[in-house]
N, C-alpha and C positions, 0 to 999 in steps of 0.2 A: 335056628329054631323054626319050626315048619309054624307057619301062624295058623295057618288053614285046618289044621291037624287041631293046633289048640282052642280055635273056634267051636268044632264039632264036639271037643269035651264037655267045653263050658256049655252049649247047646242042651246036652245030654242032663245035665245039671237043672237045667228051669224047664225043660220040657216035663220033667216028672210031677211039675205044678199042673192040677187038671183044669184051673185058671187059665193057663197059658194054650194059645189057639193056634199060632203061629212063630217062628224066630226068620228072622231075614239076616246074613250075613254081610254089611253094606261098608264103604269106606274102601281104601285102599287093598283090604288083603282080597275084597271079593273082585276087584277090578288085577289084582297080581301086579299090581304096583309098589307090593310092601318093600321097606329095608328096614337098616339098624336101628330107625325110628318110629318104626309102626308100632301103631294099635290097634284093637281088635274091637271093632262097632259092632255091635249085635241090637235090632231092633226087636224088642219081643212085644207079642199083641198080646192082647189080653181080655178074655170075654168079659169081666167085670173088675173093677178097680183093683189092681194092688194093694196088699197092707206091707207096712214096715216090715213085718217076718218075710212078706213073698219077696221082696226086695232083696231083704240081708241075707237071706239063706242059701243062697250062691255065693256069694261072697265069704262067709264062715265053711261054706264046704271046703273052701281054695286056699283058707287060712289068709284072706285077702286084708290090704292095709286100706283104704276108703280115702281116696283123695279128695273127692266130694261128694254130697247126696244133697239132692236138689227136690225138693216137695213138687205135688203135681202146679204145674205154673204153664200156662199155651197151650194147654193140653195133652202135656207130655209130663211123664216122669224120668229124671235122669240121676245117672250116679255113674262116679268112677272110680275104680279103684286096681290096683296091684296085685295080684295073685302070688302067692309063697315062690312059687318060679320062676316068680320077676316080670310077668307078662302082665302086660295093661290093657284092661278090657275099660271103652267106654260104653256104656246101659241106654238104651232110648228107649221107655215104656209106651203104649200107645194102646189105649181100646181100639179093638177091631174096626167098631164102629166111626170109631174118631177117622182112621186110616179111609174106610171106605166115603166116608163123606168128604176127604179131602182130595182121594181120585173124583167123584162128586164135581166139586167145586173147579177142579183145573179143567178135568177133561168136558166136564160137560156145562160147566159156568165160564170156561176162559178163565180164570182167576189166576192172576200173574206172580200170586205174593210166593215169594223166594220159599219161604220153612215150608210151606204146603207141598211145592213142586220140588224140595229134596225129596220129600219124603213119596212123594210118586216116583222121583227118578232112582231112590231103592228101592221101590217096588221092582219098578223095570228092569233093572240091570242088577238089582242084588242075587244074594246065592241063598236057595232053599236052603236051611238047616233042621227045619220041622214042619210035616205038616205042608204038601211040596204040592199037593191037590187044592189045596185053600189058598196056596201063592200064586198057583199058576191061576185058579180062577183073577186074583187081581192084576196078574201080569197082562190076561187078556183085555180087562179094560182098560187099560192104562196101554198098549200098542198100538194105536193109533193114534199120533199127535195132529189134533185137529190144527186146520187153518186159520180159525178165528181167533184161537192160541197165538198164533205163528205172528198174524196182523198184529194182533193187540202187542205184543211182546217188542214187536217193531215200534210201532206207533210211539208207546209209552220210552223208550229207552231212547229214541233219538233229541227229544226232548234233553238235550247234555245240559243245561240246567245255565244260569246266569252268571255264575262261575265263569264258565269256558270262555263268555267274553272280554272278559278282562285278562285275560292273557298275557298279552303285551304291557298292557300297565304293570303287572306284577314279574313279567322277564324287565323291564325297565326299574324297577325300585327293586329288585334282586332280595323279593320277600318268598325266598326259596318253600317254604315252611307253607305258604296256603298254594304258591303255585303248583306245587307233586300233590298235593293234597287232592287241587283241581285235577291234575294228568290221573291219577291213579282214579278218579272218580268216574273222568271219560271214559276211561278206558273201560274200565268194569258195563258202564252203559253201549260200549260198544259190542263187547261180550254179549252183554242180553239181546241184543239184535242180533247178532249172528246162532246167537242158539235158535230163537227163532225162526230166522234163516233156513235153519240147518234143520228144523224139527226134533230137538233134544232139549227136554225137559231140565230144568238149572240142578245140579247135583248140590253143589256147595252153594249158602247163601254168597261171599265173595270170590267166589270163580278159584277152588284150589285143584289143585292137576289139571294146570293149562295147560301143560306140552300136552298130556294124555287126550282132551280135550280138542284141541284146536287138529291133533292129528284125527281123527274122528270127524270133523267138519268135512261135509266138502263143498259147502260154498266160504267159502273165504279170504281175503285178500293174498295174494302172494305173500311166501316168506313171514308168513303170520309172528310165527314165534321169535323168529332171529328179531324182527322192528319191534314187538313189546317190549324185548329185553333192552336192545338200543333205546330206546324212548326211558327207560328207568336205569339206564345204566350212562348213559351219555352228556355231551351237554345241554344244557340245558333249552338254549336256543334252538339246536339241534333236532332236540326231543318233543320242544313244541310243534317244528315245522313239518317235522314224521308223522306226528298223530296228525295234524291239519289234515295230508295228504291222506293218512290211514280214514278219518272220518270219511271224505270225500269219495275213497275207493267204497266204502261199506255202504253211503247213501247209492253209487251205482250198482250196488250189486241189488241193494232192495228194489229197485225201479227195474232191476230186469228180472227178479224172479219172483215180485208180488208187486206188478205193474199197475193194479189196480186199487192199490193202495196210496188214498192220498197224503204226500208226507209234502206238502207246498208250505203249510204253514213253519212244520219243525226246520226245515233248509232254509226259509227265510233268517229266522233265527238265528241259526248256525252260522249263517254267513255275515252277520254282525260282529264286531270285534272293534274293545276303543285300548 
């Protein structure tokens, strides 16, 4: 089933709302990563709020089944449901205004928080579906990923949290259950430093389409993807002493390509362990 094809439908369906300002095509099929398990994300803007009919009334076009519908909550309106075709569209509602104040806040406040900077990074990388003159005006403020972004994103994520030092105590008492808990939290903060790094805005709150991702980097440590998967697929002891080394390699990468970023305190830290 061409998902891209069925994007453009459903598109053609809320665009005929004189409500709706913009559609962004975002998630997997806009990046051509779809398979047997995709869904179709469609962000629509919206010059003034939604009602329940602007909402439902794509969905009864599609003879669609409602998996859920979520009230407006973070400043977003969502709902998802099944189309008669068997195609699963997820909905992200968003006034204009909302959208533009949240390029706002990342691009020109630094603002690190995850949901903000998805929602700039489908700006960026999503696919027009409506209204392709009002996308690309936000596409252009949002191409430039500032540096003070890039610091702060460092700064705040190196910080791998009090967790990370107990390490050893927890491979020693084989309390397998907090210690991945720990590994998978590092790791994820390691991620935010390499985006970073790398000047790419966070797509997914927890880091999904690594491989796609980390291909995309190009500051980053050797053999990126083969060591996460080792580190969550290995043992255990194994997995601690990879990410050890994997931290290590990422603190030198930041001291050579934002050398004037002081990270003396977060490295102290780091290198504690009981």
């Amino acid at each position: 089933m061409n998902l891209f094809q069925k994007a453009k439908e459903m598109s053609a369906i809320y665009r005929d709302n004189p409500k709706v300002e913009a559609i962004i095509l975002a998630g997997s099929v806009s990046k051509n990563l779809q398979d047997e398990h995709s869904d179709i994300e469609l962000h629509i803007l919206w010059s003034t709020s939604p009602t329940d009919d602007d909402r439902q009334h794509p969905i009864e076009e599609v003879k669609g089944s409602i998996l859920s519908y979520e009230p407006y909550e973070e400043e977003e309106w969502s709902e998802a449901y099944i189309s008669q075709d068997g195609v699963k569209f997820e909905i992200s509602s968003f006034l204009s205004a909302t959208v533009e104040r949240f390029i706002f806040d990342v691009v020109d406040k630094f603002d690190t928080d995850y949901d903000k900077q998805c929602i700039v990074a489908a700006v960026k990388d999503g696919v027009s579906l409506f209204e392709e003159g009002k996308i690309n005006e936000l596409k252009n403020k949002v191409a430039n990923y500032p540096l003070d972004l890039a610091e702060r994103m460092v700064s705040e994520n190196l910080w791998l949290g009090n967790r990370w030092n107990n390490r050893e105590a927890l491979l020693k008492r084989q309390d397998w259950l907090m210690l991945y808990d720990v590994i998978c939290d590092v790791q994820k903060k390691l991620f935010g430093v390499l985006f970073g790094l790398n000047r790419m805005y966070v797509h997914h709150p927890v880091f999904k389409w690594m491989q796609f991702n980390i291909e995309r980097m190009t500051i980053k440590p050797e053999s990126l993807d083969d060591r996460i998967t080792r580190i969550l697929t290995g043992e255990p002891q194994d997995s601690v002493a990879e990410l050890e080394t994997l931290v290590n390699e990422v603190i030198v990468l930041v001291e050579k390509y934002i050398p004037e970023l002081d990270i003396s305190e977060q490295k102290k830290h780091i290198e504690f362990a009981k």
